[in-house]
Structure formats: C-alpha cells, structure tokens
TORDREN-932495 format. One record per residue (C-alpha): residue number from 0; residue in one letter; chain; x, y, z. Coordinates in pm, whole numbers, plus 32768, in hexadecimal, padded with zeros to 4 digits. Example, Ala and Ser with C-alpha at 12.3 -4.5 7.8 and 13.67 -1.06 7.14 Angstrom:
! TORDREN-932495
     k   r   c      x      y      z
     0   A   A   84CE   7E3E   830C
     1   S   A   8557   7F96   82CA
***
This chain:
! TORDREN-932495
     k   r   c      x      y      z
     0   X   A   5CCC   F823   48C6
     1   X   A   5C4D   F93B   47F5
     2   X   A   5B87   F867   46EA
     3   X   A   5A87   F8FB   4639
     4   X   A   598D   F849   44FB
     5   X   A   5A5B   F83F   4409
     6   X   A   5A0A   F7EF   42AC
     7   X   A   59F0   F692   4243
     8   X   A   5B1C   F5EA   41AE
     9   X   A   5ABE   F517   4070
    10   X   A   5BB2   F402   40F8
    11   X   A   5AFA   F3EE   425B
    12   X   A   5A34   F2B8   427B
    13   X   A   58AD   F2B1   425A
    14   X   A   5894   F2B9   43D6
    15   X   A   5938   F3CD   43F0
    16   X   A   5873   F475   42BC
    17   X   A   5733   F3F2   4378
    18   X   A   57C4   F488   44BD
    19   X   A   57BF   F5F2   43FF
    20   X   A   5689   F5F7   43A8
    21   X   A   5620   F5B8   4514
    22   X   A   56F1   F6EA   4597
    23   X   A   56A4   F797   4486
    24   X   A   551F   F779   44E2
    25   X   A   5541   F7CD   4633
    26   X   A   5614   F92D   45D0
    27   X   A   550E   F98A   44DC
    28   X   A   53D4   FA6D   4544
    29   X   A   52EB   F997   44BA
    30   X   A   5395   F876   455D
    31   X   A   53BA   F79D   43E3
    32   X   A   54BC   F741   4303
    33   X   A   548F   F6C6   41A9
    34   X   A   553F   F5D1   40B9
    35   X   A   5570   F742   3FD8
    36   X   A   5637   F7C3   4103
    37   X   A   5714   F6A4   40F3
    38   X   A   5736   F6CD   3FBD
    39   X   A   57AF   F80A   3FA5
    40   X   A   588B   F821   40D2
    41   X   A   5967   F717   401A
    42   X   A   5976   F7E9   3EFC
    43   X   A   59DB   F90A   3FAC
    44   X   A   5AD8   F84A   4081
    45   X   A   5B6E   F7EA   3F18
    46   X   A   5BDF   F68E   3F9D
    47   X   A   5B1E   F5CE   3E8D
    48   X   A   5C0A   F64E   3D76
    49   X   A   5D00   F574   3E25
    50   X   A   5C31   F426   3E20
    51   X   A   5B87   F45E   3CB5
    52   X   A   5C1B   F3B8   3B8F
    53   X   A   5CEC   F4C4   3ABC
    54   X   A   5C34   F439   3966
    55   X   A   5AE4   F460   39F4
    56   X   A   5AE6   F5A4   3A96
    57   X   A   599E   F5C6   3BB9
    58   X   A   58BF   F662   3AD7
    59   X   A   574F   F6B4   3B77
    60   X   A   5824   F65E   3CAE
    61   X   A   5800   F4E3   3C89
    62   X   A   5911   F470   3D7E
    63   X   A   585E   F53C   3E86
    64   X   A   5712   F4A1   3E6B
    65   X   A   57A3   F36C   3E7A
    66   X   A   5825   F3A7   3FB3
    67   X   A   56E4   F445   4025
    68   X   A   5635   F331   3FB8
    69   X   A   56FE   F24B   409C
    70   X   A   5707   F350   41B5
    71   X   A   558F   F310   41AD
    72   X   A   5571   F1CD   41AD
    73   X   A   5645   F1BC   42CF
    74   X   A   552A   F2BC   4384
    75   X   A   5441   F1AA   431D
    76   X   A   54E3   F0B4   43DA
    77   X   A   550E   F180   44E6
    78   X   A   5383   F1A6   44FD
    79   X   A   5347   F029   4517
    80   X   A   5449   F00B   4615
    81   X   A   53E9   F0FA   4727
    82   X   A   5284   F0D6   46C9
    83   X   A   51A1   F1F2   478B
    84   X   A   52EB   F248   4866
    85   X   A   5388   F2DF   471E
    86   X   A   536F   F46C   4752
    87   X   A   5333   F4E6   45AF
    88   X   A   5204   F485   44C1
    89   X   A   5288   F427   4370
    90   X   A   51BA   F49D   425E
    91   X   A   5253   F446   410D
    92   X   A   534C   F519   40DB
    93   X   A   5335   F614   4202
    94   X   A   5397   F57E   4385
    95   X   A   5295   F645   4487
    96   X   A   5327   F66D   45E1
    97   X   A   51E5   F61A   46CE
    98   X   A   524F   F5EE   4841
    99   X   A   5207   F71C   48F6
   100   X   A   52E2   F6AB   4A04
   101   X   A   541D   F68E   4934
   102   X   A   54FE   F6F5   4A5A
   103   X   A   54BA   F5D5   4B04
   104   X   A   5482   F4D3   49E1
   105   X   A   55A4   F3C2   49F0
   106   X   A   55A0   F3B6   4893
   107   X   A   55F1   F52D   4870
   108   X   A   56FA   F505   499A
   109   X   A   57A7   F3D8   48DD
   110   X   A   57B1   F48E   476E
   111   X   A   585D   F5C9   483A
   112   X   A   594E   F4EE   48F2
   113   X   A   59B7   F42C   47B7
   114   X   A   59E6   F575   46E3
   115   X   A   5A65   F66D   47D6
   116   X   A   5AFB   F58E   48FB
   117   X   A   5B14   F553   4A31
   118   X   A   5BB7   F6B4   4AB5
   119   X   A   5AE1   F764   49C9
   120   X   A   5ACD   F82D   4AE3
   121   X   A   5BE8   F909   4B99
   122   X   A   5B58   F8D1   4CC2
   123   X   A   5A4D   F801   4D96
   124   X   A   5A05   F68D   4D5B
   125   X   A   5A95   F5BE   4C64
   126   X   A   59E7   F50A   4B7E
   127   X   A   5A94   F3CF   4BC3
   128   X   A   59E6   F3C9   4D1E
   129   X   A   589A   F413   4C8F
   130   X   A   589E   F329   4BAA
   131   X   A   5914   F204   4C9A
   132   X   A   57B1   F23E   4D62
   133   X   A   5702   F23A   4C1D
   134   X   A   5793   F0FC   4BE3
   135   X   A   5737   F089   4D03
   136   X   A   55EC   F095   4D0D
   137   X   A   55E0   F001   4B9B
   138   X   A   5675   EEFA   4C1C
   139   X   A   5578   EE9A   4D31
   140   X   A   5454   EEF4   4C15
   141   X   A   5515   EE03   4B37
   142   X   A   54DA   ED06   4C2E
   143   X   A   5382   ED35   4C7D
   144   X   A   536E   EE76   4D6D
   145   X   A   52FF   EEAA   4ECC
   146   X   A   519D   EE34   4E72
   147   X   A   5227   ECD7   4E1D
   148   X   A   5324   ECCD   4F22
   149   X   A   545E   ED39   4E5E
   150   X   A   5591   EE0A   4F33
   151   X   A   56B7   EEC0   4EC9
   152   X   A   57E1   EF72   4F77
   153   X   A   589C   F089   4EF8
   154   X   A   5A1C   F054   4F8F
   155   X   A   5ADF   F105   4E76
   156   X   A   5BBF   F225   4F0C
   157   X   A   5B75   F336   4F84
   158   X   A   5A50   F2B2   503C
   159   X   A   5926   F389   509D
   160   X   A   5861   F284   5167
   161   X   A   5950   F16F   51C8
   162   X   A   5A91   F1B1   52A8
   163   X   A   5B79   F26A   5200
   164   X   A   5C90   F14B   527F
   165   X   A   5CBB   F012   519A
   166   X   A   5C8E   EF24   52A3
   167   X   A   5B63   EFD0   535F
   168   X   A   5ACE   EFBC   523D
   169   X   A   5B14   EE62   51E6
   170   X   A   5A9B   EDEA   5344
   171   X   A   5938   EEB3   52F2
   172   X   A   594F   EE1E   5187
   173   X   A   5981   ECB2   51FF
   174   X   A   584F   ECE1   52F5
   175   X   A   5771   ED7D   51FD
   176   X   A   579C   EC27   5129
   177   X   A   57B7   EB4C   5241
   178   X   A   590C   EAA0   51B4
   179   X   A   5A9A   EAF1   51B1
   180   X   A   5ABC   EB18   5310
   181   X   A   5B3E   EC47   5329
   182   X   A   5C82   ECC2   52CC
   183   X   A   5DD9   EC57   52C3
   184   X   A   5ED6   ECE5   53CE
   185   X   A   5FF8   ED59   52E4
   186   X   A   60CD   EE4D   52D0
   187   X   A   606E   EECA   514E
   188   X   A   5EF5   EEEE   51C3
   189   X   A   5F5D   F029   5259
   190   X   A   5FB2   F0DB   516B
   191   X   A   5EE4   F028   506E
   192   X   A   5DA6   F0D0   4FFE
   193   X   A   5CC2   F012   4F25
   194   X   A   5D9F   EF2E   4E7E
   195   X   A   5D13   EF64   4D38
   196   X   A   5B94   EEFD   4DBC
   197   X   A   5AA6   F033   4D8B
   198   X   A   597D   EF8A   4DCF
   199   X   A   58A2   EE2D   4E3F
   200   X   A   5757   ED9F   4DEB
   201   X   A   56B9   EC58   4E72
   202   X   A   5527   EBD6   4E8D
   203   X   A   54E4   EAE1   4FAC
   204   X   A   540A   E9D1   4FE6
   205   X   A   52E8   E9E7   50DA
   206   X   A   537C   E90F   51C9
   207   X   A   54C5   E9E2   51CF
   208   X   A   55E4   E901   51AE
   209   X   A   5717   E8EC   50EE
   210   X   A   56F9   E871   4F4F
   211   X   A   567D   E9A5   4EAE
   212   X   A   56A4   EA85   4D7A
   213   X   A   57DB   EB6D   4DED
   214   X   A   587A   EC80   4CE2
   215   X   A   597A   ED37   4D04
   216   X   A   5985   EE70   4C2F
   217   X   A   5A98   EF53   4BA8
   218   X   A   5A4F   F0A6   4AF6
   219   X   A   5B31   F162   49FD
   220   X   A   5AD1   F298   49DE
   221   X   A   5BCD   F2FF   48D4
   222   X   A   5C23   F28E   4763
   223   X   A   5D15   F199   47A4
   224   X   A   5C94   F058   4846
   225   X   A   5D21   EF67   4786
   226   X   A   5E36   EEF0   4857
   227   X   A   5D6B   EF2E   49BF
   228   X   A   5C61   EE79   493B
   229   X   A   5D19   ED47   499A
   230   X   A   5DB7   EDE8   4AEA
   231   X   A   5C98   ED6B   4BAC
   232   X   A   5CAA   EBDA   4C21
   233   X   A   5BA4   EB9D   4D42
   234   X   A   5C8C   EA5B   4DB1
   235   X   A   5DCD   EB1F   4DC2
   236   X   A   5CFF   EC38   4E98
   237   X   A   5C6B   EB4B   4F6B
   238   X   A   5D84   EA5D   4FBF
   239   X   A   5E68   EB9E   501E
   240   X   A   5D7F   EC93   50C7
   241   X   A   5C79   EB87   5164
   242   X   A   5CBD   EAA0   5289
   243   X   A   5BF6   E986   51F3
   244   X   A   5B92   E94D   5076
   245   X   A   5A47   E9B6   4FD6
   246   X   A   5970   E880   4F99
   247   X   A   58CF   E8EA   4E6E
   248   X   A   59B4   E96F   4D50
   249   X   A   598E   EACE   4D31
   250   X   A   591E   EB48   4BD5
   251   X   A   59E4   EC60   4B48
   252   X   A   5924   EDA3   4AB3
   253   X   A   59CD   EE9C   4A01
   254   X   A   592B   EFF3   49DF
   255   X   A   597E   F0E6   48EB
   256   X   A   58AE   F278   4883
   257   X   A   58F5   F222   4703
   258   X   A   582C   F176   461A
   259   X   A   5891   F03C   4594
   260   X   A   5841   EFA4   4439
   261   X   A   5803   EE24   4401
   262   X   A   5945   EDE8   4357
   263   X   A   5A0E   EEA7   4468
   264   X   A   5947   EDD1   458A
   265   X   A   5981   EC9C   44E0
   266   X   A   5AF6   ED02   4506
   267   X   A   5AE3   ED78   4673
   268   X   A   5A11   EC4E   46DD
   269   X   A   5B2C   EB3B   465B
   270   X   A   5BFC   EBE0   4783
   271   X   A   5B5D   EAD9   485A
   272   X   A   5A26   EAC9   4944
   273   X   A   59F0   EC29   492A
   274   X   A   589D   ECC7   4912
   275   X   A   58DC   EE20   487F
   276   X   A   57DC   EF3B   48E6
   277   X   A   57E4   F068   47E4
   278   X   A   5719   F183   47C1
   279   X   A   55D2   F105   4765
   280   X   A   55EF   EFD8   4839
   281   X   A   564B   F096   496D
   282   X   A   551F   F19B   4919
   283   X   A   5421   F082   48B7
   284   X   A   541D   F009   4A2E
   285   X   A   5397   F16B   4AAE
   286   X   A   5250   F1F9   4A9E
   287   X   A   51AB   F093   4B1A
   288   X   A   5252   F0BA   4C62
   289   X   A   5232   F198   4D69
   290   X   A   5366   F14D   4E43
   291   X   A   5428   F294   4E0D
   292   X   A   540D   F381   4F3B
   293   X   A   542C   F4CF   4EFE
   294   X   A   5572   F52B   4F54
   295   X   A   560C   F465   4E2A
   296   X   A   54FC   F502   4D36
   297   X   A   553A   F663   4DC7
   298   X   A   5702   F63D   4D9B
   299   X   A   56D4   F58F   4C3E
   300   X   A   55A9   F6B4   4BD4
   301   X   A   56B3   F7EB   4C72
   302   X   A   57F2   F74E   4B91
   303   X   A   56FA   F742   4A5B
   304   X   A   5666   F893   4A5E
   305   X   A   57C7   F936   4A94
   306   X   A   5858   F85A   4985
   307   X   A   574A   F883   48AB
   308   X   A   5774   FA11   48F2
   309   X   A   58C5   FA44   48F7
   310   X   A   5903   F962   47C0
   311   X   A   57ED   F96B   46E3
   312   X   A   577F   FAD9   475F
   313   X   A   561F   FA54   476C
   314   X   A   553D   FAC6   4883
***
C-alpha cells in the first residue's frame, strides 16, 4: 500500500476530518494544524462544490467551516475521552502535537494504523500483530491492572510469547486462568490457529478460585468490522476447543484503532454484550499503568517512526 495524506474529501465523515488534522500535525514542522488548514485543503480538493446547494453557492467558504466546525468538535471529544493519554493540546482553533515520544504513543500508533493500514509497511511487522499486544494490555488496565490483580493473555496468531501451536497454547491459556481444562483432542485443532480469539483478560479473587471477571477480546484492525464483530461467541469457543465449560460467562470485547462517535456506538453496542474499545478508550487505559515491557514499546515505536517517515515524510 502506497498511501500517502491525501486531501480531505468534503463527503468523509467528521472522524475522518478530525483524523486529518491529527496527521496533518504530526507532518508539519511546527507540529500544529489549524481549523484554516482544514479549511482550505477542502477547498483545494474541490469536493465541497459537490455537497453545496447550486442556489447558494459556498461563498466566504461556508460549507467548509461547517465541516471544520464539526471536525473540531469531534477533537473536543476526543480530549475528554483520552484525558492526559491524548497526544495534541487543543487550543481553539489550532491542535498542538505535545508528546515527545510520539513513536511510541498508542494513540499515534492507532491514528497510523487506521489511516494507512496494517501493511503500511513492505516489510517487517504488521500492524495487526502490534496492535493485538496493545490490546492486550488495555484490556488487563481495563480491568484494573497488575497493581489490582488484573491478567491478560495475548493468544491471537502469530504468537510471540505463547506456543506458536493452537493447542499448546490453549493448555498454557487454560492454566493461566485456572479453568477449561485444557484442550480438546480433535482433529481441526491442528490445523486451527486461533479460532477467531486474539486475545483474553480475567481479574481473580484473592483466594484464587473459579467465578471471576473473564473477557475475551477480538481486535479488527481494518475498516470493516461490522460483520466480525459478531464472529466472536465465548460459549461456542469454549464448548469446541475446551474439555470442560468456563464457569463464568466470558465477556466479549471488541477492539478497534478508529474513533467512534456516540451515534455509531449506540449502533455497534445493540450487536449484543459487546463492549467496544476505540481509539480513545483503548489509549485512555495507558499512561496510569506501567505493565508494558519494553519489547512491545520498542516494535510498536520502530513501525511508527518508519510509517510516520515513509508516509508523512516527517522526521
């Protein structure tokens, strides 16, 4: 994929819009965009002609602040959400990129991997993978982190801790929660290799028995995640992978590097008992937690400086 920052497209959505001005700050010397540069890169795309009503032609370039307008409101929001984790200072009309370590900032890494994808690059790691053991670790903050006793498991394929086999790593999953015992002997598992299941969280009780808070999580790292939003069913995974069912039901959390607006979570979240981890959300439960060895930080900071390089041509 040879995908460069384009020019908005009056059409896009204000995410998208928003997203712009994010990429747009991290290209630029001085590290800012403003609402003006919105502005005028939809004017120069010439996509608003198409939108504007014919008998009320965009004079002072109305339709465009409009859309800037709602592009920053949707910065706004993305403020409040992430909190001190957000990476940009938003100062009326101009956003201020402020993390010095934007390379390694999983904010940064998610607006890249939403924009440019997950094979941004030709060669090395994909950002599928990356984003899987960012997940991961949200997941266990989510539920409290290590300081409050909280656990996760990273099982999607290809593994870089677990065994690389499905039901290896099964067996060391079902030990690590204490329940399942073990895997199934049949023939798919052999050729299965994470049966949709990228990742698992749980928080125990002191006294270490079964009846806990289990999760299991599924990341899309791509645009469409509609349809495998519902892929996931922790009853159908346990009942055909596990020798004996899960006690608890397994919550389902669904991970995805976009940004999602109220009226398009209130759609995703009547898909059933889903909790939905976007951008901010995923971001918001860093920065309080210091479970991330360095290993993770150092693959997620090398694909973010080359995509940030290669892409944006920023340095």
């Amino acid at each position: 994929m040879n995908l460069e920052l384009r020019d908005p497209i009056a059409s896009d959505v204000a995410s998208e819009h928003a997203d712009w001005i994010e990429l747009s700050a991290l290209r630029a010397d001085d590290q800012n965009s403003s609402y003006q540069d919105l502005v005028a890169s939809l004017r120069r795309a010439g996509t608003v002609d198409a939108i504007e009503d014919r008998n009320s032609p965009d004079q002072g370039s109305e339709v465009s602040q409009q859309l800037a307008d709602t592009a920053f409101s949707e910065l706004s929001n993305r403020v409040n959400y992430c909190g001190d984790t957000y990476p940009f200072i938003l100062d009326e009309q101009v956003l201020q990129l402020v993390r010095s370590d934007r390379d390694s900032d999983p904010y940064i890494f998610m607006l890249l991997l939403k924009y440019f994808g997950i094979d941004a690059l030709s060669y090395g790691v994909s950002g599928s993978s990356i984003f899987e053991e960012l997940c991961t670790i949200a997941a266990k903050n989510y539920l409290g982190g290590d300081e409050n006793g909280a656990m996760s498991y990273h099982f999607g394929f290809p593994r870089r801790m677990a065994p690389r086999g499905f039901r290896p790593a099964l067996d060391e999953l079902c030990k690590a929660i204490r329940e399942g015992g073990g895997s199934k002997d049949c023939p798919k598992s052999a050729k299965q290799k994470d049966a949709r299941l990228d990742l698992v969280a749980w928080k125990p009780f002191p006294d270490g028995r079964i009846g806990r808070i289990i999760a299991f999580g599924q990341c899309a790292a791509g645009d469409n995640y509609d349809g495998k939003a519902s892929e996931l069913s922790s009853r159908q995974f346990y009942q055909r992978w596990m020798q004996t069912p899960l006690r608890t039901e397994p919550l389902i959390f669904f991970f995805v590097p976009r940004c999602i607006d109220d009226d398009e979570l209130d759609h995703v979240s009547a898909l059933g008992s889903t909790i939905f981890f976007d951008r901010c959300r995923i971001a918001s439960h860093f920065g309080k937690f210091s479970s991330e060895d360095d290993e993770v930080r150092a693959r997620r900071s090398n694909w973010c400086k080359s995509v940030i390089e290669r892409k944006l041509g920023s340095q």
